[in-house]
PDB file of N, CA, C and O in Angstrom, chain B, residues numbered from 101:
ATOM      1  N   UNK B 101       7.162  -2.497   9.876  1.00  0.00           N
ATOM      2  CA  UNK B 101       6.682  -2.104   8.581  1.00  0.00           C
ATOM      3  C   UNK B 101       5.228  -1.636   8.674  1.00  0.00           C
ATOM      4  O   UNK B 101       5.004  -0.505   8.242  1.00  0.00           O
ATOM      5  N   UNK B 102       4.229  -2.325   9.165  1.00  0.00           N
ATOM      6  CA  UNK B 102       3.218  -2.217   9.560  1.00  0.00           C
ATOM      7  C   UNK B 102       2.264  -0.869  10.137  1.00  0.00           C
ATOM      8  O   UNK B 102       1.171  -0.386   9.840  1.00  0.00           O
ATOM      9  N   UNK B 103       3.472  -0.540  11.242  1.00  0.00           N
ATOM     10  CA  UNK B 103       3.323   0.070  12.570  1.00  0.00           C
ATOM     11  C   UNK B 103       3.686   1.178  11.436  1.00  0.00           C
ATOM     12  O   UNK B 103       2.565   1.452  11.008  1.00  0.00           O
ATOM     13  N   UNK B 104       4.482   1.862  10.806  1.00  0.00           N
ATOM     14  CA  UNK B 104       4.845   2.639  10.017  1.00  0.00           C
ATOM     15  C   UNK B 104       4.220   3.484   9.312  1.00  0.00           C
ATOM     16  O   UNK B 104       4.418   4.699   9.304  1.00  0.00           O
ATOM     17  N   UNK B 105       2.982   2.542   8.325  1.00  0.00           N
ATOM     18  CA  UNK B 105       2.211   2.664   7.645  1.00  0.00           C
ATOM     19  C   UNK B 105       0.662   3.110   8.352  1.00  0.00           C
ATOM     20  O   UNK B 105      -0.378   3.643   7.968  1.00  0.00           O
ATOM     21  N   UNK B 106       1.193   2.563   9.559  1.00  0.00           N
ATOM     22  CA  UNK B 106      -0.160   2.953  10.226  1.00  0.00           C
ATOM     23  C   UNK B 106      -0.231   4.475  11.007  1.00  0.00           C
ATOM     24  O   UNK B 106      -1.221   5.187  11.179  1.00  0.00           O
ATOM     25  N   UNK B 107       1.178   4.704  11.412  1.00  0.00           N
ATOM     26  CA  UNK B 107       1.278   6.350  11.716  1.00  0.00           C
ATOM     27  C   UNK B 107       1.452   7.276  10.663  1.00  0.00           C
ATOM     28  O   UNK B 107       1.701   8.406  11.084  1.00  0.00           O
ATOM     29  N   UNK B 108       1.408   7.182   9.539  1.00  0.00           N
ATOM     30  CA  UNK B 108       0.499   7.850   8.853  1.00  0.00           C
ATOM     31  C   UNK B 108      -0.656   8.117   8.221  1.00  0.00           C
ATOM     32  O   UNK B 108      -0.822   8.775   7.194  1.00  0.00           O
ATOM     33  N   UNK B 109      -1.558   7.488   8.993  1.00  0.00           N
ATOM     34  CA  UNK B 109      -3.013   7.392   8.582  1.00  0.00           C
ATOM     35  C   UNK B 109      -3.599   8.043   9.963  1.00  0.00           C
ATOM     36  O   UNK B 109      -4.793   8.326  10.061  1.00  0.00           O
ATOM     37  N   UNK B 110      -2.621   8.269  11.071  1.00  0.00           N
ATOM     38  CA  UNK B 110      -3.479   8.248  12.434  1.00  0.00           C
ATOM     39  C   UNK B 110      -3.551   9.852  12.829  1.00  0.00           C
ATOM     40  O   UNK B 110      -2.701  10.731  12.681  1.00  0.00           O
ATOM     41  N   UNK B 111      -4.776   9.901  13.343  1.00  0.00           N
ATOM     42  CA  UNK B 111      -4.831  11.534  13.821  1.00  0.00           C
ATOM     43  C   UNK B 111      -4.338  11.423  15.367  1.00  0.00           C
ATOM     44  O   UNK B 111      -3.258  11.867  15.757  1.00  0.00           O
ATOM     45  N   UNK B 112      -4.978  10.980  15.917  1.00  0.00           N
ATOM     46  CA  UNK B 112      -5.190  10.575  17.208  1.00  0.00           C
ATOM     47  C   UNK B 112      -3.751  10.732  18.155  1.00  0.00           C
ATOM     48  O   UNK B 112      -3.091   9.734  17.867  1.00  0.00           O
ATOM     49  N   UNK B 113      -2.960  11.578  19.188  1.00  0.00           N
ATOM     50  CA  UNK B 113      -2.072  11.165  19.776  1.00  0.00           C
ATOM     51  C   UNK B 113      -1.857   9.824  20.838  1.00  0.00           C
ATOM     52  O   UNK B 113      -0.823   9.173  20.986  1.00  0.00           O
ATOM     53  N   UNK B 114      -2.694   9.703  21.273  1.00  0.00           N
ATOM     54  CA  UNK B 114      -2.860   8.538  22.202  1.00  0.00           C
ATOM     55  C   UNK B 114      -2.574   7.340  21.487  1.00  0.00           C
ATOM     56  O   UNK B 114      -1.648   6.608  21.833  1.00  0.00           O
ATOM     57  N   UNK B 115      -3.302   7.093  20.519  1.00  0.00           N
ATOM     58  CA  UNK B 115      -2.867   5.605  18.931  1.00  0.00           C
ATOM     59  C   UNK B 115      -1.385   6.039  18.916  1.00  0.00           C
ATOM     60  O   UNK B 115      -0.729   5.316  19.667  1.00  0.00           O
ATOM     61  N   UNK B 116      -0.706   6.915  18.350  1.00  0.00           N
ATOM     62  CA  UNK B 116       0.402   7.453  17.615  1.00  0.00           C
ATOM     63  C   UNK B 116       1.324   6.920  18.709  1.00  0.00           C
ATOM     64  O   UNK B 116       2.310   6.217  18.491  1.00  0.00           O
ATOM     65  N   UNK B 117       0.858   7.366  20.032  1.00  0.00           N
ATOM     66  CA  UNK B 117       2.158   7.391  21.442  1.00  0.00           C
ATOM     67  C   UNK B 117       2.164   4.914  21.647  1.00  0.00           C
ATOM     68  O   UNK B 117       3.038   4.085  21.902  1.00  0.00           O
ATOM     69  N   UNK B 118       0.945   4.862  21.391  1.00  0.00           N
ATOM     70  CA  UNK B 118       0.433   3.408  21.517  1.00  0.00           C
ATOM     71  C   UNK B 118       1.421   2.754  20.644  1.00  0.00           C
ATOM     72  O   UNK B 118       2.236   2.034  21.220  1.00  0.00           O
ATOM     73  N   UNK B 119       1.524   2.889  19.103  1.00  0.00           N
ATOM     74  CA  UNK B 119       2.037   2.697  18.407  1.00  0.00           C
ATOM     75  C   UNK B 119       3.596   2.586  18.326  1.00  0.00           C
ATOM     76  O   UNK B 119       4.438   1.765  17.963  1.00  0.00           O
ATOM     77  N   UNK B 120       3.530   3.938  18.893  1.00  0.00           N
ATOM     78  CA  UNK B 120       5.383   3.987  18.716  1.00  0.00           C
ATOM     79  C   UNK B 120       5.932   2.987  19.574  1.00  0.00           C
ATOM     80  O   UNK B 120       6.909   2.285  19.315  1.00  0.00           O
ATOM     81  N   UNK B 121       4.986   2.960  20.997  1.00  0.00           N
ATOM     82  CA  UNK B 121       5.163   2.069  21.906  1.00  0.00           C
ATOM     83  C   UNK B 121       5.356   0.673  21.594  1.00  0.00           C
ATOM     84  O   UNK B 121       6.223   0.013  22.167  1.00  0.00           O
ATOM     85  N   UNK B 122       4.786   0.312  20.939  1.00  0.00           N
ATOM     86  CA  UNK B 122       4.887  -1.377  20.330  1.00  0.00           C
ATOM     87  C   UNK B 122       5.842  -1.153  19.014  1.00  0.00           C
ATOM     88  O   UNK B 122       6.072  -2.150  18.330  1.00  0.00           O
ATOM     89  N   UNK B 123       6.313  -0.108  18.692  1.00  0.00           N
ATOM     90  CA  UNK B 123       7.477  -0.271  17.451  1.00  0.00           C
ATOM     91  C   UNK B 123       8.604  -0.488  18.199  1.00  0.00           C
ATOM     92  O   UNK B 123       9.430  -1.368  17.958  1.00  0.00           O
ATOM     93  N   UNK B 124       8.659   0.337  19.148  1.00  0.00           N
ATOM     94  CA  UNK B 124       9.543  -0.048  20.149  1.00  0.00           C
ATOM     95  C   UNK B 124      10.397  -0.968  20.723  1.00  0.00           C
ATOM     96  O   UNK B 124      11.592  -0.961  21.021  1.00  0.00           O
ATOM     97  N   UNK B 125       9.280  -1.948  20.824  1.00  0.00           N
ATOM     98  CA  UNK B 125       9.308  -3.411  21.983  1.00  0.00           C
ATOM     99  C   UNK B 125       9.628  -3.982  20.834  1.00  0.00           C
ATOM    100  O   UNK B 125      10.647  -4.673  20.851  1.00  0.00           O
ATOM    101  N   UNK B 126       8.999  -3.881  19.764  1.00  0.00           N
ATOM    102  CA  UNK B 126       9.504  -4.630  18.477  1.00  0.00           C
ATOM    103  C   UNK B 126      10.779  -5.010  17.866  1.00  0.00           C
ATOM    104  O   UNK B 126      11.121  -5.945  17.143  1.00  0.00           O
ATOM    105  N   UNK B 127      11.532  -3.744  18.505  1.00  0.00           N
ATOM    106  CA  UNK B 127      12.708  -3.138  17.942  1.00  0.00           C
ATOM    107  C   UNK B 127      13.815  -3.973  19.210  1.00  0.00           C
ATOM    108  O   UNK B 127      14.754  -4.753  19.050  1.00  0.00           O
ATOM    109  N   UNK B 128      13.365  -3.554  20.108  1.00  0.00           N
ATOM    110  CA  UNK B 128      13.934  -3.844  21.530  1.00  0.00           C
ATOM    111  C   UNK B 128      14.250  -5.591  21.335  1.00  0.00           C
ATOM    112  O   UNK B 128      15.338  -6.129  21.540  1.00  0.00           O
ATOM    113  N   UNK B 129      12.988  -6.272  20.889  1.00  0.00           N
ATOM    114  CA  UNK B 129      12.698  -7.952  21.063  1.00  0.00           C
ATOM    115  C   UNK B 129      13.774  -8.134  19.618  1.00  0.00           C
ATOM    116  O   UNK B 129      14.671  -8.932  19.888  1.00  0.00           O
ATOM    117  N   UNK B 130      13.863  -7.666  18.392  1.00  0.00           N
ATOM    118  CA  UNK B 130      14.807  -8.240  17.682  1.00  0.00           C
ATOM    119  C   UNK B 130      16.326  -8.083  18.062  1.00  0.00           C
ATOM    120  O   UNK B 130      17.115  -9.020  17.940  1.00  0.00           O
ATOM    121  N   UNK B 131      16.763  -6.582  18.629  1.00  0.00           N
ATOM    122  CA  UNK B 131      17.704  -6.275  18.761  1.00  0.00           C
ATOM    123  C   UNK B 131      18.198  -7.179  19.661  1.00  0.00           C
ATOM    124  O   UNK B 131      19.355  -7.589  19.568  1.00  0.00           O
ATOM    125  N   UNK B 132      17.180  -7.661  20.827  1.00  0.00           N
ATOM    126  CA  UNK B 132      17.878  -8.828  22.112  1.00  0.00           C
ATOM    127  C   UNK B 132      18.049 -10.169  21.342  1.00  0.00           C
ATOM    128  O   UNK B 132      18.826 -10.995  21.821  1.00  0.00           O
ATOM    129  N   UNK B 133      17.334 -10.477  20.097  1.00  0.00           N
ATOM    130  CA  UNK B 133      17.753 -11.597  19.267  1.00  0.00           C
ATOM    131  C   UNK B 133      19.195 -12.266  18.766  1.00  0.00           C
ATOM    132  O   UNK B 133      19.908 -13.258  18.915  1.00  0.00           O
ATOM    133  N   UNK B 134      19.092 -10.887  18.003  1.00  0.00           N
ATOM    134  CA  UNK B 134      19.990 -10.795  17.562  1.00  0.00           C
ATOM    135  C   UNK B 134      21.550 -10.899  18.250  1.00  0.00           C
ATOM    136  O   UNK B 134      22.459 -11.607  17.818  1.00  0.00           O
ATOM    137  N   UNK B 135      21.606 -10.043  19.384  1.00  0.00           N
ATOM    138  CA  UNK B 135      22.946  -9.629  19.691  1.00  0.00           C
ATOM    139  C   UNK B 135      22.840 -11.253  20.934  1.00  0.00           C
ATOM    140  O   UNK B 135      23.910 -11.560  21.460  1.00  0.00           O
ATOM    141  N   UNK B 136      21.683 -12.060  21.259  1.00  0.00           N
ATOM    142  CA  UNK B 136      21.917 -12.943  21.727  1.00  0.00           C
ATOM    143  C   UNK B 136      22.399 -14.351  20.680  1.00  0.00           C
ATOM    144  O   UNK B 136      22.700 -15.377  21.289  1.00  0.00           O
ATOM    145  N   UNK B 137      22.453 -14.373  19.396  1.00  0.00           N
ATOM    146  CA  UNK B 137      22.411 -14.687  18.416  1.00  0.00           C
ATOM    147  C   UNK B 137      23.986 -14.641  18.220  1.00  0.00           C
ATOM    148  O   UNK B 137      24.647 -15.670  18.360  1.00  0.00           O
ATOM    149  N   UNK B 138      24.478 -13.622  17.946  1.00  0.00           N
ATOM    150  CA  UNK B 138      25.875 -13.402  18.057  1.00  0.00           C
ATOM    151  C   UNK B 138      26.607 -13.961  18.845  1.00  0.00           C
ATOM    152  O   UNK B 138      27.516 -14.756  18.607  1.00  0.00           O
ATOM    153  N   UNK B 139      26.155 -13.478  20.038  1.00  0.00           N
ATOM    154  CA  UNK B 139      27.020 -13.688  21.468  1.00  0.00           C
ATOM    155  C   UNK B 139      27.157 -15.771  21.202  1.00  0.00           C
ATOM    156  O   UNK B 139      28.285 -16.248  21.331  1.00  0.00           O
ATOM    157  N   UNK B 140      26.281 -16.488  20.951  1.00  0.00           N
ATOM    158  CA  UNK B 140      25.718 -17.822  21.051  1.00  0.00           C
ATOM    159  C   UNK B 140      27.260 -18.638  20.141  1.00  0.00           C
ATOM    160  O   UNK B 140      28.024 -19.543  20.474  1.00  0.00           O
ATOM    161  N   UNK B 141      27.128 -17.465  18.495  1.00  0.00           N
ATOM    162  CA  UNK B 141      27.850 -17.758  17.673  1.00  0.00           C
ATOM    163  C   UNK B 141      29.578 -17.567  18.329  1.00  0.00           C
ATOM    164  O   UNK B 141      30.446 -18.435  18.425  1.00  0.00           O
ATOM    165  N   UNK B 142      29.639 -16.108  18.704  1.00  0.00           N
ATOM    166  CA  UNK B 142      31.264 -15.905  19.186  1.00  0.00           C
ATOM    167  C   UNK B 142      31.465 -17.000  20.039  1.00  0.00           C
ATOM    168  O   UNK B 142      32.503 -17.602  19.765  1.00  0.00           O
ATOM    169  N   UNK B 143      30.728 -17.542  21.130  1.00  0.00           N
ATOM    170  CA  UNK B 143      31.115 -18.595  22.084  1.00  0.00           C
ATOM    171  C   UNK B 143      31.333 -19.803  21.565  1.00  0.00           C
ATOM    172  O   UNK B 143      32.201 -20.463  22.136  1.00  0.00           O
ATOM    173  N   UNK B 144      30.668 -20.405  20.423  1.00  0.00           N
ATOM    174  CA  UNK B 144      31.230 -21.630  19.924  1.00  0.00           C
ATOM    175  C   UNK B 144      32.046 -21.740  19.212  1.00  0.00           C
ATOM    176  O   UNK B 144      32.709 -22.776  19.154  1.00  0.00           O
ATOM    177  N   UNK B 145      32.280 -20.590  18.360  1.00  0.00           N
ATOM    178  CA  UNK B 145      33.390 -20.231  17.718  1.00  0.00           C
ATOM    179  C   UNK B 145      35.356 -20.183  19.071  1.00  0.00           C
ATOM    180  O   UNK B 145      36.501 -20.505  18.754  1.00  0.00           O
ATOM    181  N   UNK B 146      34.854 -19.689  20.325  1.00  0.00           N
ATOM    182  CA  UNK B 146      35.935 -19.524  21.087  1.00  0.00           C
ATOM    183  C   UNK B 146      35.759 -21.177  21.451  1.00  0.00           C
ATOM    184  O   UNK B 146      36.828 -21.777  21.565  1.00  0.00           O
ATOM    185  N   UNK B 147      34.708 -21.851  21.616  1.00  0.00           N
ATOM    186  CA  UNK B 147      34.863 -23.296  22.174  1.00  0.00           C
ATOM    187  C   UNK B 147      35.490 -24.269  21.322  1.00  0.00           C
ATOM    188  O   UNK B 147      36.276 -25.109  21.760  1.00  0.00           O
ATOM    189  N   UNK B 148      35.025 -24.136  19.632  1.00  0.00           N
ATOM    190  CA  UNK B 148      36.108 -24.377  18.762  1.00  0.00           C
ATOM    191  C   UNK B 148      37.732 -24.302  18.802  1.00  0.00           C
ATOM    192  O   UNK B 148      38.511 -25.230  18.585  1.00  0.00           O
ATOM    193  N   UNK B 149      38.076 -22.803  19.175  1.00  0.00           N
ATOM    194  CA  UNK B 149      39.572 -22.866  18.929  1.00  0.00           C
ATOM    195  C   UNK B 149      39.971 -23.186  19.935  1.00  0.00           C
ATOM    196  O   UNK B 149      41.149 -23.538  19.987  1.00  0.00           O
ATOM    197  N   UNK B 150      39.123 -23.197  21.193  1.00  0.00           N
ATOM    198  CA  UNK B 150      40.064 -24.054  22.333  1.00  0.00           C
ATOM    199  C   UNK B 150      40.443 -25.450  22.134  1.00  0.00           C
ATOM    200  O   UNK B 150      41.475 -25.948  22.585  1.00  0.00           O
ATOM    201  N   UNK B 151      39.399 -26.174  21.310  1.00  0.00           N
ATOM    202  CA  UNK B 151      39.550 -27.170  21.616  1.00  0.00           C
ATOM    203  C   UNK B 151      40.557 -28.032  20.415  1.00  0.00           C
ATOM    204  O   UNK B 151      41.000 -29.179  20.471  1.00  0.00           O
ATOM    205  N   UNK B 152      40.708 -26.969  19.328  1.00  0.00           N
ATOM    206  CA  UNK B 152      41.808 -26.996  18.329  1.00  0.00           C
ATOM    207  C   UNK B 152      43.217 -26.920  18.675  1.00  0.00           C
ATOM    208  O   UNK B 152      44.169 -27.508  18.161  1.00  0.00           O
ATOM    209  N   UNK B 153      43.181 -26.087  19.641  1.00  0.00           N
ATOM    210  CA  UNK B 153      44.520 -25.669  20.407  1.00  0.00           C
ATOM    211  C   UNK B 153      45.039 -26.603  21.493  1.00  0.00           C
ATOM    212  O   UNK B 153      46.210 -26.827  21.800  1.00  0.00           O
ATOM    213  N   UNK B 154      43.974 -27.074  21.981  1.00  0.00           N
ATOM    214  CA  UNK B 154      44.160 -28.696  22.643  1.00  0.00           C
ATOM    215  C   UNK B 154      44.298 -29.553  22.194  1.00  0.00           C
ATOM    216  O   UNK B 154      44.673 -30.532  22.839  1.00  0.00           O
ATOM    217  N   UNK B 155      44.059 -29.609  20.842  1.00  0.00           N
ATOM    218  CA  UNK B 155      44.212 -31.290  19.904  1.00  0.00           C
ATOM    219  C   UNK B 155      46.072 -30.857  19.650  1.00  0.00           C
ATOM    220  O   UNK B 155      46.994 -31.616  19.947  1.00  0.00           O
ATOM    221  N   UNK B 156      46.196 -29.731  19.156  1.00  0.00           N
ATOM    222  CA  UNK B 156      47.648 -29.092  18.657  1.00  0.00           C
ATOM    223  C   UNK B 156      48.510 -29.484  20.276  1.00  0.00           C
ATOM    224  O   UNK B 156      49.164 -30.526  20.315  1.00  0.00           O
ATOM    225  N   UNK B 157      48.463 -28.889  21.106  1.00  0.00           N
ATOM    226  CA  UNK B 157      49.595 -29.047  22.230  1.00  0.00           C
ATOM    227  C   UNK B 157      49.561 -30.133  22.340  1.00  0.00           C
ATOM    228  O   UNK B 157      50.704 -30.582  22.422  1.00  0.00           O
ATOM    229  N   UNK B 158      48.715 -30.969  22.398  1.00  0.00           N
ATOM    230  CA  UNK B 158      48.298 -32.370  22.970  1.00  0.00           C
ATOM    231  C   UNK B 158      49.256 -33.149  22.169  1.00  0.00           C
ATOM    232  O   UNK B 158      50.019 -33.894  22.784  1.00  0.00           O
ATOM    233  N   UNK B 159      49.337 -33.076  20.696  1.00  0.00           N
ATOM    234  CA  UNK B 159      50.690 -33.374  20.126  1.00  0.00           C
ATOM    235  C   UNK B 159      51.968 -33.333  20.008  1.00  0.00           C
ATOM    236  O   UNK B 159      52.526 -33.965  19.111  1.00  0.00           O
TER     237      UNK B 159
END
């Protein structure tokens, strides 16, 4: 949001290339959050139904 607001105030290419650069990593660091976030969720979710499916045969 920040970074946004600030490339339009900037003349400078070197700031602008700086900038985009850290919107970037920004972008990069949530996106690895996230999809590690997921991945965390699908796996306990599969450790769940295994172990549902083991209480079921087990009967």
């Amino acid at each position: 949001m920040g970074i946004s607001d600030a490339l339009e105030h900037v003349e400078s290419e070197a700031v602008i290339r700086k900038l985009k650069q850290k919107d970037f990593l920004y972008t990069l660091f949530v996106d690895a959050v996230l999809i590690l976030d997921f991945s965390l969720i699908l796996f306990l979710l599969f450790m769940a139904g295994r172990k549902i499916v083991q209480l079921i045969v087990k009967k």
